[in-house]
N, C-alpha and C positions, 0 to 999 in steps of 0.2 A: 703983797702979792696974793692974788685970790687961791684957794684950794687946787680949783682946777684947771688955772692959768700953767704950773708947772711945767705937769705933764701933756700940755698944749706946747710950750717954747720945746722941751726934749724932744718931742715930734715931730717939729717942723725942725730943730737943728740935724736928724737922723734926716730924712728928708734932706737937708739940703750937702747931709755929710754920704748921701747915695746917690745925688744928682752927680757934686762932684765925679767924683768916683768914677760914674758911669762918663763923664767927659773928662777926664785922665787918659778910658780907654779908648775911648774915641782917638783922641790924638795920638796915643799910640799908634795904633791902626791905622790913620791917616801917614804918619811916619813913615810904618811899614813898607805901605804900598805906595808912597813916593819915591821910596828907594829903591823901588822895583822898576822906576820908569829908565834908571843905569845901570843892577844887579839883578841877576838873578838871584831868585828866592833859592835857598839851600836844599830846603824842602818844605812840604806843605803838613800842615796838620794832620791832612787825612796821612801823606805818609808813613808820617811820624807813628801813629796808629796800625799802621798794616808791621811795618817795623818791628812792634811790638806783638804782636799775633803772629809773624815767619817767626819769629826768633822762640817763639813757644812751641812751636811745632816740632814733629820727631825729626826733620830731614835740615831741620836749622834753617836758618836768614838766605834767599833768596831775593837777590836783588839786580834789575837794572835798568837801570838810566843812563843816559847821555844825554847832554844840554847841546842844544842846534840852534844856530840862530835862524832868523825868519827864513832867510834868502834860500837855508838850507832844507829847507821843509817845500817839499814838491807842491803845486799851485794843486793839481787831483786833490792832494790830501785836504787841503785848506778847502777846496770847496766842497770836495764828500763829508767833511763834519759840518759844517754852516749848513748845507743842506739838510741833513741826517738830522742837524741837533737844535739850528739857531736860523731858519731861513731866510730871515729882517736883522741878522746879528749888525750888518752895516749901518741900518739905517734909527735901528731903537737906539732907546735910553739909556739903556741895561735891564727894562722890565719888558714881555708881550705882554701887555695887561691883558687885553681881551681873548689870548690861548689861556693866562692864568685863571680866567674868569673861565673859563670852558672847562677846564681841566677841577675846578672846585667843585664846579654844578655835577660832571663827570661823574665823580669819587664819590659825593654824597648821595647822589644816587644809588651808586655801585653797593657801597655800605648798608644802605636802607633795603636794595632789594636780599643783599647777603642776610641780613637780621633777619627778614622776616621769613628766608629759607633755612635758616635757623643754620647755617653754613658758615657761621666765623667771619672772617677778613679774607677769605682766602681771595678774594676777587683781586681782579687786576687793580692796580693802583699806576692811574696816568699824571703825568708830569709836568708843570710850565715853564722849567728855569729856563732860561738862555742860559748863552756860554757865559754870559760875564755872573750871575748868579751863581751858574756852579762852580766857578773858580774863586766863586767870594766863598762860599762856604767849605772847597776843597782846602786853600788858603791858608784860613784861620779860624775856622770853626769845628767844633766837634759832632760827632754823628747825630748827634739825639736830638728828636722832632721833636719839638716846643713850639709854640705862639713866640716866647722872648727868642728862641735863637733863629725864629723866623724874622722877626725883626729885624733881629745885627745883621743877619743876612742882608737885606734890603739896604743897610745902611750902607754896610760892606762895598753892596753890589754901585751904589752911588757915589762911591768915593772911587772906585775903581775907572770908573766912565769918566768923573771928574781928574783924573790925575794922570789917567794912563790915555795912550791914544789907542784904538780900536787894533791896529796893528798889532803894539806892544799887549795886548789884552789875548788876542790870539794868539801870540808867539809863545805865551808863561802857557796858557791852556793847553795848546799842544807839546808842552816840554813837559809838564806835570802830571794830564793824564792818565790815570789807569788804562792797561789793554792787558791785562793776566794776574794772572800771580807771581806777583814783585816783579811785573814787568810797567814803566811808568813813562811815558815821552813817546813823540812820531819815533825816535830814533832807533831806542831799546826795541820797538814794536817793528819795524821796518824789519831788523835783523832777525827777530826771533821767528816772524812771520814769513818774511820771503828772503831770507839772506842778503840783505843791500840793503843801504844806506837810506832814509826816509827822500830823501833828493830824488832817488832815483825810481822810486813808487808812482807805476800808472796809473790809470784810471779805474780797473776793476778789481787793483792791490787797493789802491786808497779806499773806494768804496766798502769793502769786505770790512777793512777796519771799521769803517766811521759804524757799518754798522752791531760791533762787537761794542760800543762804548757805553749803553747803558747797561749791560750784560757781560765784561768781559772776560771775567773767570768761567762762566757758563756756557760760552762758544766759544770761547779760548778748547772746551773736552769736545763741543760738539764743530769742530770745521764744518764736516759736510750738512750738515743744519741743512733741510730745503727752505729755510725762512731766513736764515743768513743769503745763501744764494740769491735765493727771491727779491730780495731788499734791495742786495748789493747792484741785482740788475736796476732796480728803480732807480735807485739814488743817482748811479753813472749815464743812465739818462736823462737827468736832471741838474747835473753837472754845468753845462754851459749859463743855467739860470743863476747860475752862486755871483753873488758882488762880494768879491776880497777889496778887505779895506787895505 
């Protein structure tokens, strides 16, 4: 065997001892979320993460959820987040390609004009996920922005579409959730917000929520927000346009 034949075969067998590997977890994860189409998920990652931060804090573990199935979760609320978050959630992939392409061009701009006011990051930073993206990454992924854990997202987010039906896709998003601190589901959110059951949430309760979700520790301090307000009227105007799957 030549000198530099070796450490060519140790290369390609790491290589193919990382391929593996990497498709182990795959099926994992396919696993996962096939058992999510008869159980519900215990908890999510991100959960599991906030868990860890209440329970650090001086006032201790703060928590609640309650799991609701579809039928229990008011038609308002289903359509004030589809609206709010996912407005093609029915009809895509799991991906809005062409909001993700807007939202890239968006940011690098945003970035380039902050640099050269010599102003940091502090700029807004806009979003493309869908609901089924953010619940691949709420799920089973951890916080930190990567290229690779951009990726598993994606894959995440295509095994999710593949396995689950749009319904069940909605029904785990709305149970899992963030809307406070250690407040996580329509249900928890329902009671802490307006006292009643997520069933029972009209149009300008459901509204108000959809729109605390990408914010909700932040207008969870600020209710009378005139930009929550503001929104909330949009959105429940917009209401009749929602297609629940």
């Amino acid at each position: 065997m030549k000198a530099w034949s070796r450490p060519l075969v140790l290369l390609v067998r790491l290589f193919a001892l990382v391929l593996v590997a990497w498709l182990c977890l795959q099926l994992f994860f396919a696993g996962r979320i096939a058992l999510m189409a008869v159980m519900a998920p215990e908890s999510t990652a991100f959960q599991r993460s906030e868990v860890w931060r209440l329970w650090q804090q001086p006032q201790g573990l703060r928590w609640r959820q309650t799991w609701v199935g579809y039928a229990q979760i008011s038609d308002p609320l289903k359509r004030a987040v589809i609206v709010s978050e996912d407005d093609i959630f029915a009809r895509h992939d799991g991906v809005q390609w062409e909001a993700l392409e807007k939202a890239w061009r968006h940011n690098a701009r945003a970035e380039a004009q902050a640099l050269r006011a010599r102003q940091g990051t502090a700029t807004k930073v806009v979003g493309g996920s869908t609901i089924t993206q953010q619940l691949a990454k709420n799920l089973l992924l951890s916080g930190e922005r990567t290229l690779l854990r951009k990726g598993q997202e994606f894959v995440l987010t295509l095994m999710l579409e593949g396995l689950l039906s749009k319904r069940r896709i909605l029904e785990i998003y709305l149970n899992s959730v963030e809307w406070g601190e250690g407040i996580f589901g329509a249900e928890a959110a329902a009671w802490h917000y307006f006292n009643k059951p997520a069933s029972a949430l009209n149009a300008w309760e459901a509204s108000r929520l959809a729109v605390m979700l990408p914010r909700p520790k932040y207008f969870e301090k600020l209710p009378q927000s005139a930009y929550l307000q503001g929104r909330a009227e949009v959105i429940m105007g917009r209401l009749p346009s929602a297609v629940l799957p």
